[in-house]
N, C-alpha and C positions, 0 to 999 in steps of 0.2 A: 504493500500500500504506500511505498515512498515513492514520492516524486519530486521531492526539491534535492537540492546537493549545492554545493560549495566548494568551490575550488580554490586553492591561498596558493595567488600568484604575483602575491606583493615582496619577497625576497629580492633580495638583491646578487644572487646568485656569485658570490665573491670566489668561492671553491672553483669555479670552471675559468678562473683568473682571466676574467675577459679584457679587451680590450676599449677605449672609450666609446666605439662607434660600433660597437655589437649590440646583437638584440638583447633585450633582455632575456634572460632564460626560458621563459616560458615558451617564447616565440625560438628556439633555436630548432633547425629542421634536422629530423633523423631521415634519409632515406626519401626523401622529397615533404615531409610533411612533418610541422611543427608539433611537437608536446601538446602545447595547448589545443590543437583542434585534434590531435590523438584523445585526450582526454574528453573532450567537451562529445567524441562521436560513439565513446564507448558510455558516455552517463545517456545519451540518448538514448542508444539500444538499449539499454537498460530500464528505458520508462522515465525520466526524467524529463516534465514539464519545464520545471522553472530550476533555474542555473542561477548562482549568485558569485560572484567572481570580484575579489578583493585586490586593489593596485594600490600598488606606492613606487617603485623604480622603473622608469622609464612605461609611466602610466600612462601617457597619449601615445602611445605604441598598442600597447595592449588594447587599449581601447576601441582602436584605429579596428582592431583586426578582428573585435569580439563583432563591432557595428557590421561590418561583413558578413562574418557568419550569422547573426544572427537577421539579415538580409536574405542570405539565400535557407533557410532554415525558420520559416515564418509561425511554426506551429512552438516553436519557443522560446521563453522566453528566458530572457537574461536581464542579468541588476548587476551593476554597479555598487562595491562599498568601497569608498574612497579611505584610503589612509597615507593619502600624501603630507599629512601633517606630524604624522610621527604614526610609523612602524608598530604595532602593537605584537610583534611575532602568532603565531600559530594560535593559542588559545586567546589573548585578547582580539586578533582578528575575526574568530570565530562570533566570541559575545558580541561584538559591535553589530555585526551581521543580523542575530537574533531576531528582529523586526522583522529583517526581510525572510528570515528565514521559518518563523511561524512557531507555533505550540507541539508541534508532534516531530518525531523521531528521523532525521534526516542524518543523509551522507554529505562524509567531507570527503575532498581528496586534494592530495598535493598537486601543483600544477606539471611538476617534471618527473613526472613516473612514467616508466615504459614493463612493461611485463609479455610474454607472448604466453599464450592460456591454451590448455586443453578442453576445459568447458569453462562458460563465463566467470567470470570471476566476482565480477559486481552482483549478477546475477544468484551466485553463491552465496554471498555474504546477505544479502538483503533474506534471500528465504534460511538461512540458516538464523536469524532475526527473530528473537521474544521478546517482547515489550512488558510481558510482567515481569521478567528475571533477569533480565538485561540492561544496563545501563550505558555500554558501549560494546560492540563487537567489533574489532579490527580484521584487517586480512592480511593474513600472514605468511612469509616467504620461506625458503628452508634456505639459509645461509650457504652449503654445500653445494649449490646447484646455481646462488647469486654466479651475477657475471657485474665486476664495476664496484665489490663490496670489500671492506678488509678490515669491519669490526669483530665484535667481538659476540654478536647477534640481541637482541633487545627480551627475551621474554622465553620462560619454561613454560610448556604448552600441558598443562592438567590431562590428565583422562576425561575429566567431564565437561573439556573443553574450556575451561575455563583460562585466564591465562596470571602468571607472578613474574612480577620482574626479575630480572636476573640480579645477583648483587656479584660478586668477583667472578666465578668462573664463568667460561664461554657458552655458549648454547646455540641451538641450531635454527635456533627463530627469530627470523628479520622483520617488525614492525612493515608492512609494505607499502605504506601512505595512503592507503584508503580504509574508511570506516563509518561504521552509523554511532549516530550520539544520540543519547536523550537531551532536551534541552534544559531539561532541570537540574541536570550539572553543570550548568551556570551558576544557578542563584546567586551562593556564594563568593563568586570569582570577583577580583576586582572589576574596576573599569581602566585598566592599564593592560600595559604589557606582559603577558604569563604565555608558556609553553602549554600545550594539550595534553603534554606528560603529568602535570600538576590534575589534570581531569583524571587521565587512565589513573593515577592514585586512589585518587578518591573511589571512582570506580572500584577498583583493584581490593582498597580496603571493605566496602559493604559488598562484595563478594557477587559483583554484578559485571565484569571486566572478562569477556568471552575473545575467543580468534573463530577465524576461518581459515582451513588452508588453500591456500593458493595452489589449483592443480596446473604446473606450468611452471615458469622461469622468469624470473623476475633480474630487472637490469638497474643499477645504478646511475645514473647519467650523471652525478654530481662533480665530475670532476672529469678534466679531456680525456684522460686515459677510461675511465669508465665511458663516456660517448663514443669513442673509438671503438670498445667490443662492442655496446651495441647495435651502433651501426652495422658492424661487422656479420652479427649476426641476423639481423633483418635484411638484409642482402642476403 
């Protein structure tokens, strides 16, 4: 029953050490086609009426490029949340949002993920989605099969699916930048700048902090060498 999503493509993307006159990351093309309309074509298939899409770095670019697609793509719609004023990172960008983003259970997703999938992925996550027992489900990558990664992986994956952070040793589970939130994990949060990590806690602690896995392969693009494989491999 989701239909709105969010995409945080306000970063200033400093890891792919761009250059002054490059695009901003969202807009950088793998393979003839930019992240951002990779993204914006897989929340569609997925059922996604209304898109909500967060700028701050080189924000009349993105803009430029959303007014297009959402031109030739008249059945939806897209909103603008401005944060050219100050950067609120990942969870303050989200709460600003909230208005447009409405009272019930919607997906977020980063704007620079690339993943190649066995069966949907979004589509996964959304029906593997309980709204009485759930307060966030993430979609989750298996680190050994990343291409473009060389942490140390984000999260122990429960039996009952449920997910615990990691604390010093490595694990085979990569956070994959898309997930559903409730919005009442806001309440609390400031009106400032916080991480969505400070959410998956809260989550995490009232035992409502679920994964999906990712069946497929998930790519890094945060840095040249990571765009380089997966160019490499979508070719």
């Amino acid at each position: 029953m989701i239909d709105t999503a969010m995409i945080l493509a306000a970063g200033k993307g400093t890891r792919m050490r761009p250059a002054a006159d490059d695009p901003p990351k969202p807009l950088i093309e793998l393979a003839g086609e930019s992240l951002l309309a990779r993204m914006l074509s897989r929340l569609m298939a997925a059922g996604m009426s209304r898109i909500i899409v967060n700028v701050h770095h080189k924000a009349a670019q993105i803009e430029a490029m959303l007014a297009d697609y959402a031109a030739a793509h008249p059945s939806l719609e897209i909103h603008i949340s401005d944060e050219r004023d100050a950067l609120l990172e990942t969870g303050g960008g989200v709460k600003k949002a909230l208005p447009l983003l409405g009272a019930r259970p919607f997906l977020v997703a980063n704007a620079d993920l690339l993943w190649l999938e066995n069966r949907p992925a979004i589509d996964a996550l959304m029906a593997d989605f309980e709204p009485e027992k759930m307060q966030a489900r993430l979609l989750m990558a298996q680190r050994s099969t990343a291409t473009g990664y060389h942490g140390d992986g984000d999260y122990h994956f429960l039996p009952d699916g449920r997910l615990r952070r990691r604390t010093a040793e490595a694990v085979d589970w990569i956070f994959a930048g898309v997930q559903i939130l409730d919005p009442a994990l806001f309440a609390n949060m400031p009106d400032a700048a916080f991480s969505l990590n400070t959410v998956y806690d809260q989550a995490q602690e009232a035992g409502g902090l679920f994964g999906t896995p990712l069946e497929g392969r998930w790519m890094h693009v945060g840095t040249p060498e990571g765009r380089a494989a997966a160019e490499r491999l979508l070719r």
